[in-house]
MARFI-614536 format. One record per atom (N, C-alpha, C, O): x, y, z. Coordinates in steps of 0.05 Angstrom, whole numbers, plus 5000, padded with zeros to 4 digits. Layout:
BEGIN
XYZ...
This chain:
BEGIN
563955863974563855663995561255714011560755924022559755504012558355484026557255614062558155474081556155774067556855784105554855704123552655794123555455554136554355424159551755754168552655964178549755714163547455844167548155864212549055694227547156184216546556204246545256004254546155824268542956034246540255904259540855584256539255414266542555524247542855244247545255164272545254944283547155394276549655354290548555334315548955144330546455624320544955604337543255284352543655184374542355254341540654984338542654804354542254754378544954704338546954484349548054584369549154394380548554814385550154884405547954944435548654984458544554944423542854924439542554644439541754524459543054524419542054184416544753984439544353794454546554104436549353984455549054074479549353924498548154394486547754464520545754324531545954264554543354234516540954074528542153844529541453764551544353594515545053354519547353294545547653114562549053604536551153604571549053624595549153484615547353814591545153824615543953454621544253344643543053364603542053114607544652954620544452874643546652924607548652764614549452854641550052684658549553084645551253094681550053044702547753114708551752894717550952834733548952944761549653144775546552774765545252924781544953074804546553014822543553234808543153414843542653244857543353224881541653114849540652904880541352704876541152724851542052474880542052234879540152124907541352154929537752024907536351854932536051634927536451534904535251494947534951134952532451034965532250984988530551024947528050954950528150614961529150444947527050544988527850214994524650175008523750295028523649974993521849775002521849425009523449274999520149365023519949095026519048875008519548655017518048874989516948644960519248614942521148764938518548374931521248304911520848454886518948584880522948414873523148534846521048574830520148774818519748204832517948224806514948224820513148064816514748434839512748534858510448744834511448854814508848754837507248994826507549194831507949364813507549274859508749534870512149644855512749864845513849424857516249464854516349524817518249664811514749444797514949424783513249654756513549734733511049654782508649914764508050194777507050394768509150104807508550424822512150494826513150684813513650344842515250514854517550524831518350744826518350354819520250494797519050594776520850614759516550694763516450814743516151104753517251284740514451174781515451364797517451454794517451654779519951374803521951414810523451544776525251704771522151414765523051504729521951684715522851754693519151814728518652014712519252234736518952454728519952224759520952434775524352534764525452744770525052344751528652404734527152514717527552754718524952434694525452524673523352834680523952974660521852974694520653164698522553374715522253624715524853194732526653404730528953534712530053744717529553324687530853414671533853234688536053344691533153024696536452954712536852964731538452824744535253184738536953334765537153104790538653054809535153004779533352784817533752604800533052614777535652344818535852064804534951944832536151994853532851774829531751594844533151294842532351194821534651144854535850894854533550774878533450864901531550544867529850354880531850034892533149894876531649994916531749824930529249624937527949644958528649454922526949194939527849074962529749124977526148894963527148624984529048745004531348665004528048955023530049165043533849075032535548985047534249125002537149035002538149155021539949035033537149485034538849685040538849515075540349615091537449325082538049235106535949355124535149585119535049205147533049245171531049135171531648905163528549155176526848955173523949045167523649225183522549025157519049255146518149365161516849535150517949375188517449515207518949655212518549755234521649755195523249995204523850255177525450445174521150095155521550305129520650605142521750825140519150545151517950885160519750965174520351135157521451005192523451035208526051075193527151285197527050915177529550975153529151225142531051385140526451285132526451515110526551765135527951955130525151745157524851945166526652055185526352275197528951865189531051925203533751905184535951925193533051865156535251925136537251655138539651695134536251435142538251275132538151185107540051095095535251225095534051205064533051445053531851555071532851585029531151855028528151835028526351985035528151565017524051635013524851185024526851045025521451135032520850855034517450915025516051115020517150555027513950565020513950235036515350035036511850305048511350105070508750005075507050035058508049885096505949895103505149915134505949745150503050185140503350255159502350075201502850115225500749895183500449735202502849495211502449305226505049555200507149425213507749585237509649505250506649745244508649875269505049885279503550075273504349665295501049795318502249935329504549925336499550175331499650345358500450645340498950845340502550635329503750815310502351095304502551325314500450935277498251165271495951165275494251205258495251105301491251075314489951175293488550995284489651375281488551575270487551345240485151325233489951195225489351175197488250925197487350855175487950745220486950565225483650505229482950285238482150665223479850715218479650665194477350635187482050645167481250465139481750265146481450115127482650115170484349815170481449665181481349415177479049795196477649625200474849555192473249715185474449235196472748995181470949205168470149405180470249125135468449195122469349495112468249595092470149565118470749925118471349985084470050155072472849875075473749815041472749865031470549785039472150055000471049984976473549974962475649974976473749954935475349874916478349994923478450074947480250014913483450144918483150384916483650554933482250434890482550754882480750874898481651074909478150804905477051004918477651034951477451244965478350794961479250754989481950994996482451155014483250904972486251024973486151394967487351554981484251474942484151754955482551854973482352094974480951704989479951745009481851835029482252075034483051625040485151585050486851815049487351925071487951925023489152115025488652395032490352555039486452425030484752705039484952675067486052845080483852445077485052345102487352515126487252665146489252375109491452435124493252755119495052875131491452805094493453115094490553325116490853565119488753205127485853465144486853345175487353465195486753015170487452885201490252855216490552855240492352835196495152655210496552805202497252705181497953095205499353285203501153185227503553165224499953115252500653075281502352835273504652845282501752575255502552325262504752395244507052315248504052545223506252535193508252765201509952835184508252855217509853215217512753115209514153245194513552885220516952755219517752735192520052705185516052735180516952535151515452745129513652895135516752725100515052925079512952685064513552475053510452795068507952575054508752555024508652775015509452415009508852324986505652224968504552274947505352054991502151914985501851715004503651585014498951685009498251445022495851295006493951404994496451015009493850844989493150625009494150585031491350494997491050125001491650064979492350174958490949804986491049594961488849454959488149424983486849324943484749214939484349094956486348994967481949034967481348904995482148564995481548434974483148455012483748235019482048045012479648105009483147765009480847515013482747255032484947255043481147105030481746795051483246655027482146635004486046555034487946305015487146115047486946135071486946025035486845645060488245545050488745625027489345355057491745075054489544885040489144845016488244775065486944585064483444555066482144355060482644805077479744745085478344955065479645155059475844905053474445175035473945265067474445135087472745515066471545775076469645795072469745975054466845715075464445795069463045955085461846145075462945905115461245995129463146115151465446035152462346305168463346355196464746105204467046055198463145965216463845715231466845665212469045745220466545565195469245415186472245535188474345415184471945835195474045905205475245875232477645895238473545825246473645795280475545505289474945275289478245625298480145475304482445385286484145225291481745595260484845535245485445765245484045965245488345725245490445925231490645995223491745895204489946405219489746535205491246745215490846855237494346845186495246985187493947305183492647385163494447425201492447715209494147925200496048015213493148035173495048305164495648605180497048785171494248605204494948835221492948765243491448575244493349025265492748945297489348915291487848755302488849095273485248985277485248885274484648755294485548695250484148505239484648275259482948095265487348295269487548105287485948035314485847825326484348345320483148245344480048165332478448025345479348305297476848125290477147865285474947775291478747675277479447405278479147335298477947115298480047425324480147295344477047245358475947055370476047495351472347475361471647285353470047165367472347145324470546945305471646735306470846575289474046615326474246365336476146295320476446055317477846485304480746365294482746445314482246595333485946305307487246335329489446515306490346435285489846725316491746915297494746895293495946825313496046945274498747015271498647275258496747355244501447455266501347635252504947605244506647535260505547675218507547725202507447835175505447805160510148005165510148095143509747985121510647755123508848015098508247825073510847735066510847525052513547865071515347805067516547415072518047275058515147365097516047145106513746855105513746635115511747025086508646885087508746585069507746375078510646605036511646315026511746135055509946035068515046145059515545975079514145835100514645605108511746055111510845955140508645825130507945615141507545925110504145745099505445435098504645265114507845385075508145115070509545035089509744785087510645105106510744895130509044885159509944785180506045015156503144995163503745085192503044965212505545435192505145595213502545585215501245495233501745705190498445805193496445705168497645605148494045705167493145485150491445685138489745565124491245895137489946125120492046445125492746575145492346465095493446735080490646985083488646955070490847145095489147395088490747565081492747655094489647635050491247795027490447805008488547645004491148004983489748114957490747894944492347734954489847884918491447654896493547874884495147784867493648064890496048134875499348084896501648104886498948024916501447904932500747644937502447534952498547444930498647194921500047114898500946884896500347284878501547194862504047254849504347144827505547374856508747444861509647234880511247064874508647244905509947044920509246724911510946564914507046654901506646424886504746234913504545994911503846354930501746294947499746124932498145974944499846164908496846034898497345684901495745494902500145714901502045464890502045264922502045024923502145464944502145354965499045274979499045185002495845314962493745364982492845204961494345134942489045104967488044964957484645164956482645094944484945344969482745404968482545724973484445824985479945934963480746144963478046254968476246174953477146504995473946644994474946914990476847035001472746984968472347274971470547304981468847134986470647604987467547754999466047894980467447984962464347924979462448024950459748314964457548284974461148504958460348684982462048924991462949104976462348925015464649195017466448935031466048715041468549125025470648905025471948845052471649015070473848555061473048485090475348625107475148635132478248775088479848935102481549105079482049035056482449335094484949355065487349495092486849635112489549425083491749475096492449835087491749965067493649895104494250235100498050225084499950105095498250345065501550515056502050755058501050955047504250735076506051015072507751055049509250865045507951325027510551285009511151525023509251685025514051625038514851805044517151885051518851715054517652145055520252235048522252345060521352565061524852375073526752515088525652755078525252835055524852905114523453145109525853405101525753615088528353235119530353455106531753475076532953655064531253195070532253125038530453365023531453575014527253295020526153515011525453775019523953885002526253955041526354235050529254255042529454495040531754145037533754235028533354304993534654494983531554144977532054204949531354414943529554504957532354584920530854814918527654754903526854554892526554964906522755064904522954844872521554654867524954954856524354764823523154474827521454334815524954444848525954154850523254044868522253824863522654174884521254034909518954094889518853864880517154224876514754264860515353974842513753794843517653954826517553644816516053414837514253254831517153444855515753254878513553244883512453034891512453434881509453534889507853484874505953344883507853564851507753444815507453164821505353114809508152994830508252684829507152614853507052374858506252774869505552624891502852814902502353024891500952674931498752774931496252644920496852484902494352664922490852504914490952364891490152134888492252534869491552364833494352164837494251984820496052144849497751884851496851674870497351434869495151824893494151524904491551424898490451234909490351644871488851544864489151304835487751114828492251434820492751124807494550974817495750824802495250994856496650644855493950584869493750334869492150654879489550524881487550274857486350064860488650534827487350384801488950174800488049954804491850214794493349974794493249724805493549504794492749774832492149514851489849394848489549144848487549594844485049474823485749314795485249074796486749384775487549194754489249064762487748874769491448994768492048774775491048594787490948364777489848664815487648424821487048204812487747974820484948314782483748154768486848044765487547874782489148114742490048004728490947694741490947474731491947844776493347584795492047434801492847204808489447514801487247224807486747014789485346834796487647014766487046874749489746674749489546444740490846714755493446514768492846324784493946104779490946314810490346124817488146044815487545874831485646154787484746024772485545794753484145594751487845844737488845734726490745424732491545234719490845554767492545264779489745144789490345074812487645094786485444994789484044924825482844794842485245104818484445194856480845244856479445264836480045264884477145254884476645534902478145614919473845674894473245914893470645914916468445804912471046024934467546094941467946324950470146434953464346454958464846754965462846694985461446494990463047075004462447025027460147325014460847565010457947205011455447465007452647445019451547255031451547695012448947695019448047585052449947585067445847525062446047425085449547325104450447425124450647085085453547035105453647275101451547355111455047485092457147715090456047855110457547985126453247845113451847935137452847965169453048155184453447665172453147455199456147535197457047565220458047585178460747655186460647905193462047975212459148095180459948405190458248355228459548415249456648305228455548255255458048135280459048185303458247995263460947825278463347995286464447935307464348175274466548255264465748615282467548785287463148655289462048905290463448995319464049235321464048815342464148975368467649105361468049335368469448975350472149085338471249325327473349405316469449505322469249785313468849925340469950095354466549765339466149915367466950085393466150285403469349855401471649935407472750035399473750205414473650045373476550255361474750445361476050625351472350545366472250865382471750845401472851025414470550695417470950715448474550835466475150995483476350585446478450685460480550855432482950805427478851045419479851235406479251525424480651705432476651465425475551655445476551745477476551955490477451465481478851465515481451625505482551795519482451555480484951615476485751955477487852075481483052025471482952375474482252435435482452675428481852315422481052295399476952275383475652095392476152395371473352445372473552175355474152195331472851875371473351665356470551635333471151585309468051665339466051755326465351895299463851865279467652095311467452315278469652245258469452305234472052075269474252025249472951755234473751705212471351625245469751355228467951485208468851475185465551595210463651825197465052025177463652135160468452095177469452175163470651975141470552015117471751755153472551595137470851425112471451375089468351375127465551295111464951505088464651505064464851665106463851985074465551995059464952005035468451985065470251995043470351825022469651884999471351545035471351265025467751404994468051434970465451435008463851394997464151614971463151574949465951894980465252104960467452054932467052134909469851884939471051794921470051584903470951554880467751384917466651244900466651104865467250884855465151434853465151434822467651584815467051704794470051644821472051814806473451664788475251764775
């Protein structure tokens, strides 16, 4: 009779302890909750495939369950606050929903300051692990990015020049930009993209400032007639927090928390930076395709806007500086960075 060889028994009884290991249930179970819908980019290429190679690099242990569209309840200005007071384990947000918040990271939010995602975004991150220890101490950093710099959706009017913005409705993606709009003779709104469909088509506001990649999930292209880019450094980019219940991660053990660490930090906000770069292109071609009309804002104009747009810096170190903050050196840091990430 035949006998079942060791090295083979071996094999199947190592081959079944690795599948019970897989199968049991996990150490952690957390609840990752953001504000974009399902079929969001974020929701779809950063935060749940995240969330899936942090299960599969722990072997199980860490199961990430993703929440869009705040299922878990509250409103986008309270993601940072959920994770860090544990009503959610981790969120990803954006940090200019809460002005005033982080003075400090708001030196990427203003006019012109932008180059591309990826390089803005590990800029950014170097950023905040030398500068914002102070703003971040509550919460465990995961990563911080932008997203490709913004352009003009109009309803109804092209955008060509300065002038043509002066006196419409332009929804303002955070407190700067809102007070540079206001210099240049638009009259501002500010709200989450969450509620941006609705208010365009019933002509709250008659210009969208935003990337094409949240033009086109929400289907904005469908609501506007007209669209400017800037051709140049770019005319804003909004700041993200992804981060974490500081006690969720100081409770796991060292295995577990290095998985985290592993996934998070410069080379992840340096590819949801790339990401938000390729998509771009991909979402803009959506409202190419709905035959929408294109102009850009370069060379000389792009000029007369940064001029325009220039005393809003100025101030944000004047009263960075009043604030007890070296408003001067955190801009000069942000520029060198922004610039040293550049070619990576």
């Amino acid at each position: 009779m035949n006998k079942f060889p060791l090295k083979s028994l071996a094999f199947v009884a190592s081959s079944i302890l690795s599948i019970n290991a897989m199968a049991a249930d996990p150490e952690y179970t957390l609840k990752l909750h953001h504000m974009l819908p399902p079929m969001s980019m974020a929701h779809t290429q950063i935060l749940t495939p995240w969330a899936e190679k942090v299960e599969k690099d722990s072997n199980g242990r860490i199961k990430i369950d993703v929440f869009p569209a705040m299922q878990l309840g509250g409103k986008p200005p309270q993601l940072f606050d959920q994770a860090r007071k544990g009503i959610v384990d981790i969120s990803w947000t954006v940090a200019g929903y809460t002005p005033g918040r982080f003075p400090k990271m708001t030196s990427f939010e203003l006019p012109f300051i932008p180059s591309n995602a990826k390089a803005t975004s590990m800029a950014l991150q170097e950023y905040a692990e030398t500068e914002m220890q102070d703003e971040l101490k509550d919460v465990h950093l995961i990563a911080v990015h932008t997203h490709t710099p913004g352009s003009f959706h109009s309803r109804d009017k092209a955008i060509k020049t300065l002038e043509d913005i002066q006196g419409m409705k332009v929804r303002a993606p955070n407190k700067v930009m809102s007070e540079a709009f206001d210099i240049v003779g638009a009259n501002t709104v500010f709200m989450p993209v969450t509620e941006m469909p609705s208010a365009i088509s019933k002509g709250v506001f008659d210009v969208a400032v935003l990337p094409f990649e949240v033009v086109f999930p929400m289907k904005i292209y469908e609501l506007v007639g007209h669209h400017t880019e800037f051709k140049g450094s770019g005319l804003y980019a909004n700041t993200f927090f992804f981060s974490m219940n500081k006690k969720v991660y100081e409770d796991m053990p060292a295995d577990l928390q290095k998985v985290i660490d592993d996934n998070s930090g410069i080379e992840l906000a340096g590819h949801i930076g790339e990401l938000f770069d390729k998509y771009e292109v991909s979402s803009r071609q959506y409202a190419v395709n709905h035959g929408n009309t294109f102009d850009y804002i370069e060379g000389a104009e792009h000029q007369r806007w940064e001029d325009a747009m220039a005393p809003v810096t100025k101030d944000w170190v004047k009263q960075m500086t009043k604030d007890g903050y070296d408003g001067q050196r955190l801009l000069d840091k942000t520029k060198a960075l922004i610039n040293k990430y550049q070619n990576y």
